[in-house]
Steps between C-alpha positions, in 0.01 A plus 500: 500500500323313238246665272284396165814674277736180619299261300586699203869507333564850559760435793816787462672336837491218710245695719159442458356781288356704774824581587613762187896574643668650784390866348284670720401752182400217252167511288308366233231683331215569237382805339236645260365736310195625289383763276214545250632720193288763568641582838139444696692206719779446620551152775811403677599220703775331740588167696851448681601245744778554768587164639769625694245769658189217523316783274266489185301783421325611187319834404200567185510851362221690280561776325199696296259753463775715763557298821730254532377203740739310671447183716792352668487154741762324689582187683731238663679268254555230720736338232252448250623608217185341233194639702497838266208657677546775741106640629299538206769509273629147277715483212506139313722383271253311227798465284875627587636749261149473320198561658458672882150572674471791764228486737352728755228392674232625775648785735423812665575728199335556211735300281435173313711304237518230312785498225694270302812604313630324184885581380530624141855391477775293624592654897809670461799516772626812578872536611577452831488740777773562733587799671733564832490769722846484647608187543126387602284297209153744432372335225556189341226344291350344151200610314265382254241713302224449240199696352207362412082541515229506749186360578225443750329762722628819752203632785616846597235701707227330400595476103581161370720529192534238219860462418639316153783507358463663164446802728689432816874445486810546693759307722666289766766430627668252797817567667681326787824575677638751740328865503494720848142355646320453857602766740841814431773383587620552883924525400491597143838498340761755598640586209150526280491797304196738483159300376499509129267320267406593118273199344272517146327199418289515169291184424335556195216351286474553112214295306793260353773553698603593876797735633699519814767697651597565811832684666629547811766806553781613702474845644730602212194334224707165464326220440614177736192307379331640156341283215189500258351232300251540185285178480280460142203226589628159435855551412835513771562832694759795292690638829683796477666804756555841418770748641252777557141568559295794395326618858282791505336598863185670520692835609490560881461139519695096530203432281631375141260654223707326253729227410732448172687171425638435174594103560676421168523704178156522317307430857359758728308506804324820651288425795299823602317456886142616511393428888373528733804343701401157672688504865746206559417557862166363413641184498740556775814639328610759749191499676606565870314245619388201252883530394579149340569266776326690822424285758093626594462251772426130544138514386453583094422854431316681218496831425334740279550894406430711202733776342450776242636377148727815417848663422643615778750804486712405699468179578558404847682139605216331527388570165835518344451192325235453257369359150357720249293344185674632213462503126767364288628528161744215323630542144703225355628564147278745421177319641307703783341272739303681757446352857446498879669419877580657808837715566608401854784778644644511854762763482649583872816692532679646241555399096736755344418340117153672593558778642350413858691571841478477847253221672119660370581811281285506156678548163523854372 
């Protein structure tokens, strides 16, 4: 199957580059996020392809003034792997690891963008993911992240808001691998243990610098993928890892109120959430059915629904997963540098570092 990525030196095999691998669960993907400083907005989106599952589907998210919007939209691949529109929704890239516009044009919901994202810094590769369950491969897959500003225009319910980037920053990110996708498993392995999951990912934007860290834990609060990188503008990234991190739930809650890093001596990082908590499901992270990957049919499908921007206590699976703006606080040899991001947590199962247990229960 020939498509318009062949006449482009991007070939991995000696397939033609609508055919990814044998790997039913491979993926390749583009995220984003928003925020003005104040808190008032808060925007999210998401684009994966699925060759192996002849899927692409994308989702827009609004968050402000206490709803969060959400408008999802699907289709068939068909091996095209270039044609980066999926409904209303197109990402282009104007200029790769640079410069990426997000559009969403005329639908059904009250939701309207046009947005172009410029990278601060250099994108940064974040160590590999690979995690078994049993003998069976789960995850296996390479990252890139960079922050950076925002500007053009967001409708939401009738508003149209100018963005720019001296007041609208934030993130995104591409991955591509393996990651559980399309429909559950029908066998899953035999000798998988109970579902456990404990990831913090911190992007973070100062006005001269950027931060991230991110960890994932074992059940017993071991890290088996954990790093953090502190970025000034216009000079190489400092990365660092820490044995320990200072998490402090809202009590009753998985909801962090606070997190403490101290990266090397004479550098500290406290990041302190503020909410409302932006759903992951919005843009189809757990969602039980715009799940990454679902097949909706053989005709394109768009869908819109609105949720209540909140804190949930407890949070059910659906809403497990989330991203919470956050202030942050970074002091490097004595300097205070005071900035903003997003704290993204999806802690399933238990993480005896932090004091949680069983699948759901809060902290005490």
């Amino acid at each position: 199957m020939l498509t318009r990525g062949d006449d482009y030196p991007l070939h991995q095999t000696p397939e033609p580059v609508a055919i990814a691998q044998a790997e039913r669960n491979f993926y390749d993907r583009y995220f984003f996020n928003g925020y003005s400083a104040d808190g008032t907005l808060f925007f999210a989106a998401a684009l994966g392809v699925y060759p192996q599952l002849d899927i692409i589907d994308a989702a827009f998210c609004v968050m402000t003034e206490g709803v969060q919007h959400n408008l999802r939209a699907s289709r068939r691949l068909r091996g095209e792997r270039l044609d980066l529109q999926v409904g209303p929704i197109r990402v282009e890239v104007v200029e790769p690891l640079q410069r990426l516009r997000l559009i969403v044009g005329d639908n059904a919901s009250p939701l309207r963008a046009d947005l172009t994202f410029t990278a601060r810094h250099a994108a940064i590769e974040e160590p590999r993911f690979t995690r078994r369950q049993g003998a069976r491969l789960q995850m296996d897959y390479t990252r890139l992240t960079q922050n950076g500003g925002w500007s053009g225009e967001v409708t939401v319910a009738g508003r149209t808001l100018a963005i720019d980037p001296a007041r609208h920053l934030g993130t995104r990110d591409r991955s591509w691998g393996i990651r559980p996708i399309g429909a559950p498993e029908s066998q899953p392995a035999p000798a998988a243990a109970a579902p456990q999951f404990w990831w913090l990912w911190m992007p973070l934007n100062f006005p001269d610098a950027s931060a991230f860290f991110h960890s994932n834990d074992d059940a017993a609060g071991a890290a088996w993928n954990r790093r953090g990188a502190i970025v000034p503008d216009g000079a190489d990234p400092r990365e660092f890892t820490v044995a320990d991190i200072g998490c402090v739930y809202h009590p009753g809650t998985r909801r962090l109120s606070r997190v403490q890093l101290e990266p090397w001596p004479g550098c500290s990082l406290t990041v302190t959430p503020r909410g409302p908590a932006f759903f992951m499901s919005g843009l189809g992270y757990l969602h039980p059915s715009w799940g990454h990957g679902m097949d909706h049919g053989a005709e394109p499908a768009v869908a819109y629904d609105v949720a209540s921007a909140g804190f949930e206590t407890p949070p059910g699976l659906a809403n497990l997963h989330v991203q919470v703006p956050a202030d942050a606080e970074l002091v490097i040899d004595g300097r205070m540098r005071r900035g903003h991001g997003a704290v993204e947590q999806l802690f399933l199962g238990p993480h005896a570092a932090s004091g949680l247990t069983g699948m759901l229960e809060p902290s005490r």
